[in-house]
N, C-alpha and C positions, 0 to 999 in steps of 0.2 A: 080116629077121634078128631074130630073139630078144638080149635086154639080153644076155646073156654075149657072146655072139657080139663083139656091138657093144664090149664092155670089152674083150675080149683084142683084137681090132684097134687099138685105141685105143693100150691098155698097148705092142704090138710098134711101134706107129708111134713111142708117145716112145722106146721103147729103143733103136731104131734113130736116131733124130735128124730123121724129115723127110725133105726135100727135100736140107736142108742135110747132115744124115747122112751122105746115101747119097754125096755130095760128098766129104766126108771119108773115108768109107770108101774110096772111091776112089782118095782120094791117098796113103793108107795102104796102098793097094796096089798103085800104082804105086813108091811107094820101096822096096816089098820088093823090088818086080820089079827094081828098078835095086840091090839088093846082091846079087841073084844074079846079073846080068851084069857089074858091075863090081867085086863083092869090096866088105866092109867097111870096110879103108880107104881105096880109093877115093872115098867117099861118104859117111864118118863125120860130119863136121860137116855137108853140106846134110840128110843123115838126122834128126840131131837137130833141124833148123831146121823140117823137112817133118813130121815126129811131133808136134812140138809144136804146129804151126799145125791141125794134122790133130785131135788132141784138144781145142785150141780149137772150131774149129768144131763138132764132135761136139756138146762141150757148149754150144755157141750155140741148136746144135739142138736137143736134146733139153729144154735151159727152156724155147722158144720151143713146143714141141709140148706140153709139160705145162699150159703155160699156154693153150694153144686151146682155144676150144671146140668142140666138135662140136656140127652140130645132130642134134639125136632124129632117127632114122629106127625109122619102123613098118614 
């Protein structure tokens, strides 16, 4: 792979978060999916609770990927 190549994989892996991201993401869409079955009051306060830990991790992940390193590949 050609250096650009290598940079925008790099760049979408931090902005995505990782491993841990994709985690996050997940659970961030697992609670949408539970306010379309259950209605928003049903679910307002674990939503807030679930968003929050969700954006946590996100950005756990995304320091944790900024600060890796890659090794060079030719």
């Amino acid at each position: 792979m050609n250096p650009l190549q290598n940079t925008l994989r790099r760049l979408l892996r931090v902005a995505i978060g990782g491993p841990w991201g994709v985690f996050a993401w997940s659970l961030s869409g697992a609670s949408a999916l539970a306010v379309v079955l259950w209605g928003l009051k049903a679910v307002a306060i674990p939503l807030l609770m679930i968003k929050t830990a969700s954006w946590g991790i996100w950005g756990l992940g995304v320091i944790r990927e900024s600060k890796a390193r890659t090794p060079i590949r030719s």
